[in-house]
KOLTOR-20974 format. One record per residue (C-alpha): residue in three letters; x, y, z; residue number from 0. Coordinates in nm, 4 decimals. Layout:
N
type ALA | x X | y Y | z Z | seq NUM
...
***
This chain:
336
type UNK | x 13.9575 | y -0.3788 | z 34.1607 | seq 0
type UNK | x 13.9355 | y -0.1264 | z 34.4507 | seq 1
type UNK | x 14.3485 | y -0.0823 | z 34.4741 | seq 2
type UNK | x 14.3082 | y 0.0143 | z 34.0710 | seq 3
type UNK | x 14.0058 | y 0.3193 | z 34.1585 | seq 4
type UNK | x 14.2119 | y 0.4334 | z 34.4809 | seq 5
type UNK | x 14.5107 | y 0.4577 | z 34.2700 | seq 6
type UNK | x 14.3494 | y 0.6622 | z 34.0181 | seq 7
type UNK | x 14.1617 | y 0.8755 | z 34.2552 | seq 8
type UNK | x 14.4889 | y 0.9446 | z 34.3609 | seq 9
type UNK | x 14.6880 | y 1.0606 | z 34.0411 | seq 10
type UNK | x 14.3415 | y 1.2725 | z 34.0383 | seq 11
type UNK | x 14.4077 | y 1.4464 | z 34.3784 | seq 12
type UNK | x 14.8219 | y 1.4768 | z 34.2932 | seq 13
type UNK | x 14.6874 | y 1.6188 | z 34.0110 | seq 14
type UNK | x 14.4076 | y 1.8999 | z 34.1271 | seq 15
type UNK | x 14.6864 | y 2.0117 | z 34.4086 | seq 16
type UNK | x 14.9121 | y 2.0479 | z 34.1038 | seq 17
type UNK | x 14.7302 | y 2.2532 | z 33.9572 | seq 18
type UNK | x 14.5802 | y 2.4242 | z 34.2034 | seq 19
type UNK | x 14.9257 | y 2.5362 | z 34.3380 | seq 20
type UNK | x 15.0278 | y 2.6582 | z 33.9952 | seq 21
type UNK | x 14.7295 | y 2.8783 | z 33.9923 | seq 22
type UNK | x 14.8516 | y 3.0211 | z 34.3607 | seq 23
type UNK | x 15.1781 | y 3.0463 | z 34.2330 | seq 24
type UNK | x 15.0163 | y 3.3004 | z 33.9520 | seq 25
type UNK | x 14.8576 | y 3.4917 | z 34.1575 | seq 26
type UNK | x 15.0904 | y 3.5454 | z 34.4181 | seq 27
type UNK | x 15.3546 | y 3.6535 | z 34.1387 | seq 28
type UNK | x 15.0730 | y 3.8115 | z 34.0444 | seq 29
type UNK | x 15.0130 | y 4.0419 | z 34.3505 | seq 30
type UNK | x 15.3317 | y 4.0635 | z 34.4114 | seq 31
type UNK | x 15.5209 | y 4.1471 | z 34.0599 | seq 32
type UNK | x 15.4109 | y 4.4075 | z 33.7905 | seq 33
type UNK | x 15.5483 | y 4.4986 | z 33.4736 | seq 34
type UNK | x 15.5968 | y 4.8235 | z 33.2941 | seq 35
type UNK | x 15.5970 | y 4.8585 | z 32.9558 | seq 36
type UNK | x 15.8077 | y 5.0992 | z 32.7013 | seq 37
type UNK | x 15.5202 | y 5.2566 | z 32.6056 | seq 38
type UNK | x 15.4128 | y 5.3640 | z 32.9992 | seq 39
type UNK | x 15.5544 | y 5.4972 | z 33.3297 | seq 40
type UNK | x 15.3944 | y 5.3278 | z 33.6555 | seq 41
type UNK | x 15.3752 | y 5.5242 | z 34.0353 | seq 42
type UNK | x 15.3964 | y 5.2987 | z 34.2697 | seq 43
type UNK | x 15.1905 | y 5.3729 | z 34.5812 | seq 44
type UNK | x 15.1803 | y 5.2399 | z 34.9298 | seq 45
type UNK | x 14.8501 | y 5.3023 | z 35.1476 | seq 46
type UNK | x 14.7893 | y 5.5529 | z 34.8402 | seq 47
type UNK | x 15.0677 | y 5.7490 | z 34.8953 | seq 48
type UNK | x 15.2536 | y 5.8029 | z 34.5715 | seq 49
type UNK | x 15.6433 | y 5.6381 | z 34.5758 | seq 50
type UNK | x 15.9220 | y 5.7092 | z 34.2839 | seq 51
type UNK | x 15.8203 | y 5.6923 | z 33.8945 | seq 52
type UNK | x 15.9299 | y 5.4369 | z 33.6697 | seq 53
type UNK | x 15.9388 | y 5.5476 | z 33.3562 | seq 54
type UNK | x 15.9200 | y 5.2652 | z 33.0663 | seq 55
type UNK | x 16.0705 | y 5.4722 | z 32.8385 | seq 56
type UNK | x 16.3789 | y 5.5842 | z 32.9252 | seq 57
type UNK | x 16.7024 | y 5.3281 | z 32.9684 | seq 58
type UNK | x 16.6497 | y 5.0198 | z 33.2205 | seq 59
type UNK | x 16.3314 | y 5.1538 | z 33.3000 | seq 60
type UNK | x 16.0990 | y 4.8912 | z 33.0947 | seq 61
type UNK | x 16.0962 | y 4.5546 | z 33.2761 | seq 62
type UNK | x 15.9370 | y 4.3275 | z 33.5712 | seq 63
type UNK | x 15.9435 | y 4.4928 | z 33.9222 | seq 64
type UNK | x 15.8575 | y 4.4101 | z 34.3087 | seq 65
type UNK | x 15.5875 | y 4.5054 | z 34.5067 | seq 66
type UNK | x 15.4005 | y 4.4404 | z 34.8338 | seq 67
type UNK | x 15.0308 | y 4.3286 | z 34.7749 | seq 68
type UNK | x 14.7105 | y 4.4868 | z 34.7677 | seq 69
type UNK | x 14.5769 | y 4.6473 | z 34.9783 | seq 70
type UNK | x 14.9663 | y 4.7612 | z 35.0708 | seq 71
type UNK | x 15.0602 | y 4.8680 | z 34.7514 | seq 72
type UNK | x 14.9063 | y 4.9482 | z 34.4139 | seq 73
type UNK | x 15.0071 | y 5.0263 | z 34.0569 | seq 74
type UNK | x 14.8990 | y 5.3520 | z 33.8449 | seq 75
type UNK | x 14.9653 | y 5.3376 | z 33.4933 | seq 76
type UNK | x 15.0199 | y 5.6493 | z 33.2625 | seq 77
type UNK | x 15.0430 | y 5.6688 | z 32.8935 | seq 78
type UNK | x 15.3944 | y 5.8230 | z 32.8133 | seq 79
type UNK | x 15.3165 | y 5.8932 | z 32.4469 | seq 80
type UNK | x 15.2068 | y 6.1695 | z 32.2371 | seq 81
type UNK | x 14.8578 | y 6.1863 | z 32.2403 | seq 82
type UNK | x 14.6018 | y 6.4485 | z 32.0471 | seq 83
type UNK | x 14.3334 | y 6.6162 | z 32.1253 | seq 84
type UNK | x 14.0805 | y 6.8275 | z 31.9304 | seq 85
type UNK | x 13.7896 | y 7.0574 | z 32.0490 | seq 86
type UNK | x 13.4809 | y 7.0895 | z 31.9086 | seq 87
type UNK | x 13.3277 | y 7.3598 | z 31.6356 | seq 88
type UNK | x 13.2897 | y 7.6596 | z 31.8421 | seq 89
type UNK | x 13.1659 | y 7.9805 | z 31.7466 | seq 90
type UNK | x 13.3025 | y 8.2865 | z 31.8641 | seq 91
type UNK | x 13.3674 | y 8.6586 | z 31.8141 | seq 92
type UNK | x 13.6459 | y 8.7860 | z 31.6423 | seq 93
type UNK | x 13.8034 | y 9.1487 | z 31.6992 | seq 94
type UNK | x 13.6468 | y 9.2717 | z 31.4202 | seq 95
type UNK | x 13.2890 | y 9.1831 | z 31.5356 | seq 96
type UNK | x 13.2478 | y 8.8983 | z 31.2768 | seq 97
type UNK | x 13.1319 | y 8.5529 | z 31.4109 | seq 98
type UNK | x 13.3339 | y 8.2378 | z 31.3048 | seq 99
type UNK | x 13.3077 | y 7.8602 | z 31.3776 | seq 100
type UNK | x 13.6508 | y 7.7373 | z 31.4909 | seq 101
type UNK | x 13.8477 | y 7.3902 | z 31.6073 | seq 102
type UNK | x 14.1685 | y 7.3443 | z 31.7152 | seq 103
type UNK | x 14.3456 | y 7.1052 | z 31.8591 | seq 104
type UNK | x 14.7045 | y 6.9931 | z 32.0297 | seq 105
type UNK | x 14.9847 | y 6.7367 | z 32.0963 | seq 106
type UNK | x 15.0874 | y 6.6742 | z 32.3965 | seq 107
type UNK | x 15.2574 | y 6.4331 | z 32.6563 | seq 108
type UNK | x 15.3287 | y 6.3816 | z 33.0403 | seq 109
type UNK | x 15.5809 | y 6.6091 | z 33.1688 | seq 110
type UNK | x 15.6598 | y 6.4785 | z 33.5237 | seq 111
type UNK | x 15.4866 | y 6.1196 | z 33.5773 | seq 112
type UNK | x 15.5003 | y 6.1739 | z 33.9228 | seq 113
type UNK | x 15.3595 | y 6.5878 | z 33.9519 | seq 114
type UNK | x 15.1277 | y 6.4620 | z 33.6861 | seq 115
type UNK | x 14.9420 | y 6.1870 | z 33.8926 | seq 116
type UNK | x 14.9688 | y 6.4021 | z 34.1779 | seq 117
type UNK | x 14.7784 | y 6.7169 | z 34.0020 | seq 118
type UNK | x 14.6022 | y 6.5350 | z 33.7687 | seq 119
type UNK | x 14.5201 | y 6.1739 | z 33.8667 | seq 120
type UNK | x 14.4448 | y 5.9591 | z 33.5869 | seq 121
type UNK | x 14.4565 | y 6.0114 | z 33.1681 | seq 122
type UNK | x 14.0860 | y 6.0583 | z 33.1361 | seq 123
type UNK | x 14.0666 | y 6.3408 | z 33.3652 | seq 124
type UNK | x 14.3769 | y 6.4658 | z 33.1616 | seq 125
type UNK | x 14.1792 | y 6.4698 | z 32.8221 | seq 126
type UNK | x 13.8621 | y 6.6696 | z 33.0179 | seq 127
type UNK | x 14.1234 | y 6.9300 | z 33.1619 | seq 128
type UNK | x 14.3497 | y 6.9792 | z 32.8593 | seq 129
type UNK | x 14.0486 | y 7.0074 | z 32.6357 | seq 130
type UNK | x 13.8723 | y 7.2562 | z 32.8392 | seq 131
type UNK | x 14.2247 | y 7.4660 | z 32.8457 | seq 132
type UNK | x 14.2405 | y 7.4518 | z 32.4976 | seq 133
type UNK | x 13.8953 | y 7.6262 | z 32.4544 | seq 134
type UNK | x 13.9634 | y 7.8944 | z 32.6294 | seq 135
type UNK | x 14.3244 | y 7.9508 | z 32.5147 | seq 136
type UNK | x 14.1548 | y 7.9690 | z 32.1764 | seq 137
type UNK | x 13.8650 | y 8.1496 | z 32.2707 | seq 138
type UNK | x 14.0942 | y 8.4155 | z 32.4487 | seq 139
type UNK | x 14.3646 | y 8.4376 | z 32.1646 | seq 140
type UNK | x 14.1587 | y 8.4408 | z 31.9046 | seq 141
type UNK | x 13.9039 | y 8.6696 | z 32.0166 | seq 142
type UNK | x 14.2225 | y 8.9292 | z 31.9815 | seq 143
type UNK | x 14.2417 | y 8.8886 | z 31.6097 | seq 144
type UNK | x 14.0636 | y 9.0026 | z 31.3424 | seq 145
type UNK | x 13.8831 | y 8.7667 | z 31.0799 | seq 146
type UNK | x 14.1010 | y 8.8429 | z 30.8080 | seq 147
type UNK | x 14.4021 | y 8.7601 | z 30.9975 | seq 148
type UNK | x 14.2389 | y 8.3671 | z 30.9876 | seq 149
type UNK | x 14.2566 | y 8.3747 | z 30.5921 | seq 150
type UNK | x 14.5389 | y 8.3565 | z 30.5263 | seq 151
type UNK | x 14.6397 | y 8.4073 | z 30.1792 | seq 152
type UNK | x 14.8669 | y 8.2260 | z 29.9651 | seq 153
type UNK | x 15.2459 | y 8.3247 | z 30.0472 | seq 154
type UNK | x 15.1130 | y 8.4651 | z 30.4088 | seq 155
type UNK | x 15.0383 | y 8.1643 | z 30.5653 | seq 156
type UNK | x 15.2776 | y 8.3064 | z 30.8641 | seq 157
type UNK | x 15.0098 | y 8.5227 | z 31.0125 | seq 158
type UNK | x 14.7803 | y 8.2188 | z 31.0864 | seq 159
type UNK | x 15.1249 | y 8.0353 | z 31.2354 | seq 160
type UNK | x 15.1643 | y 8.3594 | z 31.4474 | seq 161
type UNK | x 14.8067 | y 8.3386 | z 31.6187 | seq 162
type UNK | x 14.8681 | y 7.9400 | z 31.6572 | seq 163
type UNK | x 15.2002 | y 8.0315 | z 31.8424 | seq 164
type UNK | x 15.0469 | y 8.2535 | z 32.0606 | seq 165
type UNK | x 14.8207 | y 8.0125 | z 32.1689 | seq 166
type UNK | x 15.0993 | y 7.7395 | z 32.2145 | seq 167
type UNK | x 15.2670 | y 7.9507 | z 32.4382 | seq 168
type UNK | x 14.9508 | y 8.0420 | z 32.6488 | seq 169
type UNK | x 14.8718 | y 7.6285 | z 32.6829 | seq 170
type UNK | x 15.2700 | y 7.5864 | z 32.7790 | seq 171
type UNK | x 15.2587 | y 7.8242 | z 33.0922 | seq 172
type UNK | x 14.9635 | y 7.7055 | z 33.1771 | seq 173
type UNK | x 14.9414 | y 7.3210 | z 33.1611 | seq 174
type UNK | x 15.3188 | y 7.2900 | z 33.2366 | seq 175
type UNK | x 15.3222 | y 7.4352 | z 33.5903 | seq 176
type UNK | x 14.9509 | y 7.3272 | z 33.6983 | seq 177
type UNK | x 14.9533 | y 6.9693 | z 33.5054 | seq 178
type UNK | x 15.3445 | y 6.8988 | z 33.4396 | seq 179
type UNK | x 15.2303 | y 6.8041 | z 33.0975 | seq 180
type UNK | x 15.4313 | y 6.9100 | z 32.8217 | seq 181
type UNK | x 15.2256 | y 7.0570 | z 32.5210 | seq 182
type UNK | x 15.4270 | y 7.0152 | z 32.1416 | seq 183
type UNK | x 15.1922 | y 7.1727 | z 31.9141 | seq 184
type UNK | x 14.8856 | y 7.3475 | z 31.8573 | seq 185
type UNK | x 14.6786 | y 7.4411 | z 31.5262 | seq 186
type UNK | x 14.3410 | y 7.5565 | z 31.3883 | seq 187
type UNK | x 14.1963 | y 7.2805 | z 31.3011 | seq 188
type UNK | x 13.9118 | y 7.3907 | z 31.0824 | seq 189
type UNK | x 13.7187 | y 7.7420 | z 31.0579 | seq 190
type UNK | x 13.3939 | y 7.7644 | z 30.9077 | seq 191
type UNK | x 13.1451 | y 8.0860 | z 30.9053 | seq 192
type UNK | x 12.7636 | y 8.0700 | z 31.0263 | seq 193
type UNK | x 12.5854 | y 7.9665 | z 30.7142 | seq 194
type UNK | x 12.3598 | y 8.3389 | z 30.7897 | seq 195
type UNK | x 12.7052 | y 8.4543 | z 30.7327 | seq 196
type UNK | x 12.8245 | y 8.3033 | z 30.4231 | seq 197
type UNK | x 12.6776 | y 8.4272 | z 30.1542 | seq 198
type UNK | x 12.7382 | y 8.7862 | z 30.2350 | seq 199
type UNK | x 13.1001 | y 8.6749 | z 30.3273 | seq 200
type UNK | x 13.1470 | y 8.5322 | z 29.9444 | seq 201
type UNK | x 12.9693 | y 8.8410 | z 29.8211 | seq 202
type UNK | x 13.2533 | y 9.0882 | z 29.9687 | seq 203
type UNK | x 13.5303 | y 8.8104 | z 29.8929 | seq 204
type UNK | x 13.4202 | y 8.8347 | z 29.5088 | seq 205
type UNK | x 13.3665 | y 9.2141 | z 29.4952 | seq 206
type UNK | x 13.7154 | y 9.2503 | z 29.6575 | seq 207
type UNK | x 13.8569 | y 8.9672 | z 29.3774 | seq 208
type UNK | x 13.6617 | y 9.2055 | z 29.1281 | seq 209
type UNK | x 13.8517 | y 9.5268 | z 29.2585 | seq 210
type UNK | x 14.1762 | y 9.3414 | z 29.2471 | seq 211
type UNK | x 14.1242 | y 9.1949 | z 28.9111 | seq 212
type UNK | x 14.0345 | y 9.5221 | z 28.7986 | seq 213
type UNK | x 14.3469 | y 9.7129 | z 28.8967 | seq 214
type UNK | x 14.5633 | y 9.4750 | z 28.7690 | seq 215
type UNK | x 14.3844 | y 9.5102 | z 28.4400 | seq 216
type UNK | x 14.4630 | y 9.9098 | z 28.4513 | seq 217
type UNK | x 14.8449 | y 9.8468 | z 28.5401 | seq 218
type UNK | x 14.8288 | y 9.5911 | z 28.2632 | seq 219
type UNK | x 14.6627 | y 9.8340 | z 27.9983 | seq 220
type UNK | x 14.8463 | y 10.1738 | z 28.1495 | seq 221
type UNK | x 15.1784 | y 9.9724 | z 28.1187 | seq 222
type UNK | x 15.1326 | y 9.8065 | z 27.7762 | seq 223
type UNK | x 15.0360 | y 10.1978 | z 27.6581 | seq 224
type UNK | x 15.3907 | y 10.3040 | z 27.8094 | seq 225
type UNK | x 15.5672 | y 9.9814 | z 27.5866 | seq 226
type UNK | x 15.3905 | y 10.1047 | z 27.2421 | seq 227
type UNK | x 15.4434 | y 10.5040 | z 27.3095 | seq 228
type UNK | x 15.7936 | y 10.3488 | z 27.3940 | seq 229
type UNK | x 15.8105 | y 10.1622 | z 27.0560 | seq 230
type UNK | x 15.6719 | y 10.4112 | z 26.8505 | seq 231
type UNK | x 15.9120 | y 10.6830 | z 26.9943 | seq 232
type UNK | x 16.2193 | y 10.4537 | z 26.8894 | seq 233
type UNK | x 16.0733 | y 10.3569 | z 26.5765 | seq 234
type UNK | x 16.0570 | y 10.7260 | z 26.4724 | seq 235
type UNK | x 16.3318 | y 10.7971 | z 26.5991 | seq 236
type UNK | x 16.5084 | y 10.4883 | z 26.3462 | seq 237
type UNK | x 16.2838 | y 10.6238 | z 26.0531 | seq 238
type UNK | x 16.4229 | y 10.9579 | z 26.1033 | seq 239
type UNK | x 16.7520 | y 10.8529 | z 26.1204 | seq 240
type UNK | x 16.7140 | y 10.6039 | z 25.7980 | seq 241
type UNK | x 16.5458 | y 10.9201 | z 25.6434 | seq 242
type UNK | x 16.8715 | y 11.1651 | z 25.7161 | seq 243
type UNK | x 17.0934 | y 10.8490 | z 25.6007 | seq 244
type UNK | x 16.8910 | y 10.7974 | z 25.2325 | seq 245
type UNK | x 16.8897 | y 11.2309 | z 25.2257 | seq 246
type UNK | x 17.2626 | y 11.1974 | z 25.2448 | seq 247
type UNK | x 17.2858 | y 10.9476 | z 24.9896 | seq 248
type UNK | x 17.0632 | y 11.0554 | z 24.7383 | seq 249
type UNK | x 17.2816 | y 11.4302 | z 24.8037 | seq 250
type UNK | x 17.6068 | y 11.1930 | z 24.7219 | seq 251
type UNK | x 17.4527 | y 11.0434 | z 24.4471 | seq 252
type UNK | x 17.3010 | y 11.3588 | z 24.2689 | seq 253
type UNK | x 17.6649 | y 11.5417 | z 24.3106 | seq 254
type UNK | x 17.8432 | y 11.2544 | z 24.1549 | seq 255
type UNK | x 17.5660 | y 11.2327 | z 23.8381 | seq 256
type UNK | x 17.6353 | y 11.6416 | z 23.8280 | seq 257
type UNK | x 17.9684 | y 11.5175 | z 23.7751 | seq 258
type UNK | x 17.8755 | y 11.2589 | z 23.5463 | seq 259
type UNK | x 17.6542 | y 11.4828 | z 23.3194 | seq 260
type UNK | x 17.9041 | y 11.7461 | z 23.3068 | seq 261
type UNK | x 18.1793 | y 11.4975 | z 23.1677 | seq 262
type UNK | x 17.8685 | y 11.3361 | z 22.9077 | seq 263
type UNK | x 17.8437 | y 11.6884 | z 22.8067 | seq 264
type UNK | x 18.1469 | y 11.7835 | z 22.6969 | seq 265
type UNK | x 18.1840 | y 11.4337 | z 22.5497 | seq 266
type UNK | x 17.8249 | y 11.3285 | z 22.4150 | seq 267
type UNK | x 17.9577 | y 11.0518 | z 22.1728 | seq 268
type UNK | x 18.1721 | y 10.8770 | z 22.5197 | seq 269
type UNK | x 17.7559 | y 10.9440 | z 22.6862 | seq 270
type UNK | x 17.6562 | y 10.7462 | z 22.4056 | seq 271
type UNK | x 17.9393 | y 10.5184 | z 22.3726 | seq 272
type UNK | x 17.8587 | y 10.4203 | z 22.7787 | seq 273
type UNK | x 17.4917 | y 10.3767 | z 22.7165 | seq 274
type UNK | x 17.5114 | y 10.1042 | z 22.4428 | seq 275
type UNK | x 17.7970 | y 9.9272 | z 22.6623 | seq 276
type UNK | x 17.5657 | y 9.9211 | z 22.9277 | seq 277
type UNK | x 17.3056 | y 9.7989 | z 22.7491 | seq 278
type UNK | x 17.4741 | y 9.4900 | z 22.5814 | seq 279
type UNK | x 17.5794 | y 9.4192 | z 22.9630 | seq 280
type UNK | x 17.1945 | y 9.3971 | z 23.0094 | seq 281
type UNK | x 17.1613 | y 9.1799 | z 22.7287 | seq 282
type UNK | x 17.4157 | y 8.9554 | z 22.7747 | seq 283
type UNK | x 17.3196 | y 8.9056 | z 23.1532 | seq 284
type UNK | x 17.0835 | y 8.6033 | z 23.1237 | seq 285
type UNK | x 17.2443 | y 8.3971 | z 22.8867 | seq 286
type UNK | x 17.0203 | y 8.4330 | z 22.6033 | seq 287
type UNK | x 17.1127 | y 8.3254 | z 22.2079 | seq 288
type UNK | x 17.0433 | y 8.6798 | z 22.0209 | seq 289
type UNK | x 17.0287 | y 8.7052 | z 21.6708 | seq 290
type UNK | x 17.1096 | y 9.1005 | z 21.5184 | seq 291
type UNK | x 17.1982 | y 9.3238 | z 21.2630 | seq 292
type UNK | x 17.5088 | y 9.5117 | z 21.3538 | seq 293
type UNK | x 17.3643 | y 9.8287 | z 21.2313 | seq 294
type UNK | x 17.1094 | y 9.8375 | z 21.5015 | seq 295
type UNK | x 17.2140 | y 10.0048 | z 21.7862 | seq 296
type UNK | x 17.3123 | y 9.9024 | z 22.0661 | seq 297
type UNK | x 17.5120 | y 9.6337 | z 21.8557 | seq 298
type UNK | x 17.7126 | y 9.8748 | z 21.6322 | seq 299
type UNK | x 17.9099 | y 9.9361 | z 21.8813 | seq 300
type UNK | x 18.0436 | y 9.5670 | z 21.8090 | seq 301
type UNK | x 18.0805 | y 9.6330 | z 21.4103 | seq 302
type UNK | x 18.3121 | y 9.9108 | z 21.5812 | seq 303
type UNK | x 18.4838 | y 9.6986 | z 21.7996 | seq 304
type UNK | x 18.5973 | y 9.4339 | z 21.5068 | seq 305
type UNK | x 18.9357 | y 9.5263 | z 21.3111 | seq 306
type UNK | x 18.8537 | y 9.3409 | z 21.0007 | seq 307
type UNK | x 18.5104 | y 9.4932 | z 21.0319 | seq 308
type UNK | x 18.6676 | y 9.8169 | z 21.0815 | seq 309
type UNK | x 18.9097 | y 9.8227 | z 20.8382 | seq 310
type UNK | x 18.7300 | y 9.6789 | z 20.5206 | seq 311
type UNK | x 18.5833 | y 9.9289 | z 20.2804 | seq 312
type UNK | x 18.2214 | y 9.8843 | z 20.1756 | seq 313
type UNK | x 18.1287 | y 9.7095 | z 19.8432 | seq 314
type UNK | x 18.1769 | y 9.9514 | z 19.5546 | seq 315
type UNK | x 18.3975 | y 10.2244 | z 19.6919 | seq 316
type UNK | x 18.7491 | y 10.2881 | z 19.6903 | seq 317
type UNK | x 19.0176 | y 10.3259 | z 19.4747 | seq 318
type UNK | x 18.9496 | y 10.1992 | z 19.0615 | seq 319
type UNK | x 19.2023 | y 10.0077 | z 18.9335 | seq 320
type UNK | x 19.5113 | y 10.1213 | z 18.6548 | seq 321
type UNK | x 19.4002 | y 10.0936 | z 18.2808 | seq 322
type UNK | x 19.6952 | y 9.9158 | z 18.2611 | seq 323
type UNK | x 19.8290 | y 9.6469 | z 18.4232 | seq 324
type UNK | x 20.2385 | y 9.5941 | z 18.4622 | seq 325
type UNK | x 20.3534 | y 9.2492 | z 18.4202 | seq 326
type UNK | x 20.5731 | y 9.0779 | z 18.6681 | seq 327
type UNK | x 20.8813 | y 9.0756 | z 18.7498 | seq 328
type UNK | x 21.0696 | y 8.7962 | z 18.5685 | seq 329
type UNK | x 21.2278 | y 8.5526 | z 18.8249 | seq 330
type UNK | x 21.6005 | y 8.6313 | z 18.8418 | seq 331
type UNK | x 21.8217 | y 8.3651 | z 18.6426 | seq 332
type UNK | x 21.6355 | y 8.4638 | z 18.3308 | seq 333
type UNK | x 21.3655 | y 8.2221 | z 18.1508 | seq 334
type UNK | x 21.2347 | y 8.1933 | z 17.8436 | seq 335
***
């Protein structure tokens, strides 16, 4: 009974110890390996003196690396990505005297891992510092400008890039050489105008929409007059012409009837003749049944027309006949 509890007591202590030495093992590996990620670079520092960077994210730099233990050596982390930051709504005075609420903000990234943690020290203290530049790029830049280069209008959105540029390139000279951090972009975030401001603000903006509006309206009317003095210049000018064109004709016409009458007067029966002709054409043009009396004109002209018509003699004229009648001939042969 006693060998069975030693023997377990003894698995127990095997055990413990196993365990116990895994847990060692940890923490030496532990204290003595670190890894750095893709996402990171790590400074390695020795009695807090600042060795080579590793930087995760270029070629062969992510992986598992050697070190001596605290207190001999420690590992600072940095953030290699881009990170953002934005300032607050500020107000401040634009060139033109006008007061204006503004935020911007920027992009940015570590530079030099090594200069950085040197200068800097740790991200945090990165965010305060880069923040803090940003106001007073802003401040300084846009206190330079007037307030209507901030509006930018539809198709001149370049002038609001311009003052954003300028204060890109302020942040880059600055933060690059005193906190090797390397800034991508900057932008105006959001302006806004005191709300004491505002409503006179809207007032101008509509007034000035009102003058706009209006001139267009007096191009619009003084070049629609233009078009119809245009148009009614070129339609006189086509009247006049189709005028001198039916002048010319009705000229033609009346020297060819001046012919015309001159021929019907030296032959008024042909006049008369060409009249009735011209009026059976008329008659005959829609197809109609007509029932007449040749002796009405315009249809006598037919009775004329007709050869047996013309050469039959009217009932009861003409020549009478002999008194006397000869018989005829016999037939030739004789007869009886």
């Amino acid at each position: 009974m006693n060998g069975g509890g030693s023997e377990m007591r003894r698995k127990r202590n095997i055990l413990a110890i196993a365990i116990a030495a895994a847990i060692a093992l940890v923490l030496v590996l532990h204290a003595v390996t670190f890894q750095v990620r893709e996402i990171e670079d790590a400074i390695v520092t020795t009695f807090g003196k600042p060795g080579a960077a590793i930087r995760g994210g270029e070629a062969g730099g992510a992986g598992f690396y050697w070190k001596w233990p605290w207190p001999i050596q420690r590992v600072q982390r940095h953030d290699n990505r881009l990170r953002h930051i934005e300032t607050r709504l500020e107000q401040i005075q634009a060139n033109d005297g006008k007061s204006i609420l503004v935020s911007s903000y920027l992009l940015w990234r570590i530079a030099d891992p090594l200069a950085f943690h040197t200068r800097v020290g740790t991200d945090e203290r990165a965010r305060d510092l880069l923040q803090d530049r940003l106001r007073a790029a802003q401040n300084a830049v846009l206190g330079r400008h007037a307030f209507a280069d901030l509006l930018a209008p539809e198709g001149e959105a370049d002038r609001l890039e311009k003052t954003e540029k300028e204060i890109l390139d302020a942040l880059r000279a600055d933060v690059g050489s005193n906190y090797a951090a390397d800034v991508r972009e900057v932008g105006i975030q959001e302006i806004r105008l005191p709300e004491a401001a505002t409503i006179a603000v809207f007032e101008r903006m509509r007034k000035e929409r009102e003058r706009i509006a209006a001139a267009m309206r007096a191009e619009g009317e003084k070049r629609a007059a233009e078009i119809r003095a245009d148009a009614d210049k070129e339609r006189d000018k086509i009247l006049a012409q189709a005028e001198g064109e039916a002048q010319k004709i009705r000229a033609e016409g009346d020297a060819e009837a001046a012919k015309s009458y001159a021929t019907f007067a030296a032959e008024p029966d042909l006049a008369i003749l060409l009249a009735k002709i011209d009026s059976l054409k008329e008659l005959a043009a829609d197809r109609t049944t007509w029932f007449f009396d040749l002796g009405d004109a315009p249809f006598d002209v037919l009775r004329a027309a007709d050869p047996a018509e013309a050469g039959s003699a009217p009932r009861g004229e003409g020549s009478a006949p002999d008194a006397k009648a000869e018989p005829p001939a016999a037939p030739p042969g004789g007869g009886t």
